[in-house]
C-alpha positions as CSV (number, residue, x, y, z in Angstrom):
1,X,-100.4,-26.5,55.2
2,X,-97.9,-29.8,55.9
3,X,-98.1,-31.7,58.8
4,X,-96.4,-30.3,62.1
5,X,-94.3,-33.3,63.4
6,X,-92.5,-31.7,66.4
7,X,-92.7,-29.0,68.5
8,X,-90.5,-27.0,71.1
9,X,-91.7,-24.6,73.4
10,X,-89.6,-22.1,75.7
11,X,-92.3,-20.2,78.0
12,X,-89.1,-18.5,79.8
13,X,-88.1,-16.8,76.1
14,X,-91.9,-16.3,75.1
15,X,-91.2,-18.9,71.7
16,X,-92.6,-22.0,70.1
17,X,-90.9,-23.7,67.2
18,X,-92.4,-26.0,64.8
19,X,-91.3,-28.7,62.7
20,X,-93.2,-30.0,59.8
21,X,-92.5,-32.8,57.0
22,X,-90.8,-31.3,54.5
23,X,-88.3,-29.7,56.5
24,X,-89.0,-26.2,57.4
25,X,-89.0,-24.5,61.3
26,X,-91.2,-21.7,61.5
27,X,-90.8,-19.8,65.1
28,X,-93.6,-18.3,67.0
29,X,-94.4,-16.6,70.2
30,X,-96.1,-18.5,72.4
31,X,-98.3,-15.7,74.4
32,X,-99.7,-14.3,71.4
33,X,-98.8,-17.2,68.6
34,X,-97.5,-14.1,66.6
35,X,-95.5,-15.9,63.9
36,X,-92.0,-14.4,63.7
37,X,-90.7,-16.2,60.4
38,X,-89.7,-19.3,58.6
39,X,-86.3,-20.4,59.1
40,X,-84.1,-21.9,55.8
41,X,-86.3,-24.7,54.8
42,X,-84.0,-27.7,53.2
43,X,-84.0,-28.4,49.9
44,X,-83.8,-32.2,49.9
45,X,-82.5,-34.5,46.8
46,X,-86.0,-35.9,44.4
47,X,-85.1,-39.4,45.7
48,X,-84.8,-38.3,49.6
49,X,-87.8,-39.4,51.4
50,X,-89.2,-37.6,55.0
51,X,-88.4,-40.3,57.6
52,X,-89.2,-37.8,60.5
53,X,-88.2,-34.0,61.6
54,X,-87.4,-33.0,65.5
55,X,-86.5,-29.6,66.7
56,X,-85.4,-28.0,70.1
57,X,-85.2,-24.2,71.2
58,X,-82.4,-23.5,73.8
59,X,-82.9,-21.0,76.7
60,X,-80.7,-18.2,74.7
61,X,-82.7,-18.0,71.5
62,X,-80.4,-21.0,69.4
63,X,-82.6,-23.6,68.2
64,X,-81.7,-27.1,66.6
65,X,-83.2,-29.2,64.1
66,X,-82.9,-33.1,63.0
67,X,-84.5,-33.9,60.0
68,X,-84.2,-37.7,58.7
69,X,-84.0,-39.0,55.4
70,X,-84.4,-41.8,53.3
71,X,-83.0,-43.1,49.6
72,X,-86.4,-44.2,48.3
73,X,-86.9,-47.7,49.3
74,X,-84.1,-48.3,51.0
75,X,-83.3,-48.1,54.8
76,X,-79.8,-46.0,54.5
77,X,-80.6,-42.9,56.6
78,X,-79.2,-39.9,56.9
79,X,-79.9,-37.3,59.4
80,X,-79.1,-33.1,58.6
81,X,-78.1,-31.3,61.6
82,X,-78.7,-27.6,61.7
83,X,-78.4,-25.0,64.2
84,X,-80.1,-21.3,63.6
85,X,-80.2,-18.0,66.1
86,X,-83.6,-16.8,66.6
87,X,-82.5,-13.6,64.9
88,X,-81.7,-15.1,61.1
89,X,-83.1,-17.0,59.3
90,X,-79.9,-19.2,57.8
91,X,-78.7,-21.8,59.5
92,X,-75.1,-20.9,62.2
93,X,-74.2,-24.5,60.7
94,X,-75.2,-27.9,59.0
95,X,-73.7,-31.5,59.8
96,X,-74.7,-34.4,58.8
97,X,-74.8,-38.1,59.7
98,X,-75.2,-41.2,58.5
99,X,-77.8,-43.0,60.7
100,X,-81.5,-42.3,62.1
101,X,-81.2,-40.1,64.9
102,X,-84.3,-40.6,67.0
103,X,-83.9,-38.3,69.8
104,X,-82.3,-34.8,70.6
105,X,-82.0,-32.6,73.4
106,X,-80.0,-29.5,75.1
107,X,-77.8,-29.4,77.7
108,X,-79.5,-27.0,80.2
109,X,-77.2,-24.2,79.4
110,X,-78.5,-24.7,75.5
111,X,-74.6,-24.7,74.5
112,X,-74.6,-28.6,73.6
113,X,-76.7,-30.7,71.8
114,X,-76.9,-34.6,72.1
115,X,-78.3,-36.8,69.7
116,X,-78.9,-40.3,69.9
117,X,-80.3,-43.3,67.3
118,X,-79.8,-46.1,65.9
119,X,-75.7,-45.6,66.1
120,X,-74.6,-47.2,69.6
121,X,-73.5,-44.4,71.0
122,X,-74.5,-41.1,72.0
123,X,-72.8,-38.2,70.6
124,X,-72.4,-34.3,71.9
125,X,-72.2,-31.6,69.8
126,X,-71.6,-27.8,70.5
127,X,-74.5,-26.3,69.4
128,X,-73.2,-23.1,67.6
129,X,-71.0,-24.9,64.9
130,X,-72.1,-28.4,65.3
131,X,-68.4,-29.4,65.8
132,X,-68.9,-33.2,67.5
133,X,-67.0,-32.8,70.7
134,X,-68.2,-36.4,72.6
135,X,-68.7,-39.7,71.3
136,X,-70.0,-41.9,75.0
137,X,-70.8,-46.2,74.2
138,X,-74.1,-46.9,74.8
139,X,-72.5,-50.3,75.8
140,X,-70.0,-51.6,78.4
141,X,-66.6,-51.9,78.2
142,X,-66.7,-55.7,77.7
143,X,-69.1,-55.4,75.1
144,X,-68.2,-52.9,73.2
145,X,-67.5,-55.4,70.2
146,X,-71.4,-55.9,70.5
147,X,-74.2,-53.3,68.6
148,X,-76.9,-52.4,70.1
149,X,-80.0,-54.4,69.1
150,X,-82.3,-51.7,70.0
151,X,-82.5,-47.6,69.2
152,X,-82.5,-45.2,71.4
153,X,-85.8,-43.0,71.6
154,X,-86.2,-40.8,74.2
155,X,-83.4,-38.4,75.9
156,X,-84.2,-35.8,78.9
157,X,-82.4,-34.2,81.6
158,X,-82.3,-34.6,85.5
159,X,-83.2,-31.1,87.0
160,X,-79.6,-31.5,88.1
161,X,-77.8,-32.6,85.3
């Protein structure tokens, strides 16, 4: 009955997964919309607030999720990072951050997830224990002193990435 805020659909695996605001995944097929089951919702602190929830399924039945938070009233974020198999229901592993990630995607094989945000850089994680293995500058070498004024929002691959 919440709001679905994100969605990630895999028509090669026959799977949709939804995210809504209070965050729980549940996982469906997509030819049929059979529902499968409801993935280990969070159980957030009473001052937490929702800022916003993404998800991503990979090719090989892992799926991701990115779910943003709030101290009430304030603007200190923090982002939980957990990564589930489509066979159980508890999370393969949970990391967190301390910024507003605004984007996620996987790497084509589905072994690596990258995030990015308001942090000025982009970071890659290995999807099945969330272990950071990449930090890459969003800025140049010379500027590196410098943060970034704006977020980033948006990440997708090249077909030949």
């Amino acid at each position: 009955d919440l709001p679905v805020v994100s969605v990630s659909v895999r028509n090669d695996i026959d799977l949709v997964l939804v995210a809504t605001t209070d965050g729980t995944l549940y996982l469906h097929t997509l030819c049929r919309g059979r529902f499968i089951r409801v993935l280990d919702p969070l159980v957030l602190d009473p001052l937490q607030t929702y800022e916003k929830h993404l998800c991503e399924l990979s090719p090989h039945g892992y799926l991701t999720s990115a779910f943003v938070t709030s101290l009430a009233g304030e603007k200190n974020y923090t982002t939980i990072l957990r990564a589930f198999s489509v066979n159980d229901p508890k999370p393969l592993a949970t990391s967190r951050v301390q910024y507003q990630v605004h984007a996620i995607a996987l790497s084509r094989s589905g072994d690596y997830l990258i995030i990015a945000g308001d942090a000025p850089s982009l970071y890659v994680y290995y999807l099945h224990d969330l272990r950071l293995m990449y930090s890459i500058p969003l800025s140049g070498l010379e500027d590196h002193q410098r943060s970034l004024s704006a977020s980033v929002t948006s990440l997708t691959f090249t077909e030949n990435h």
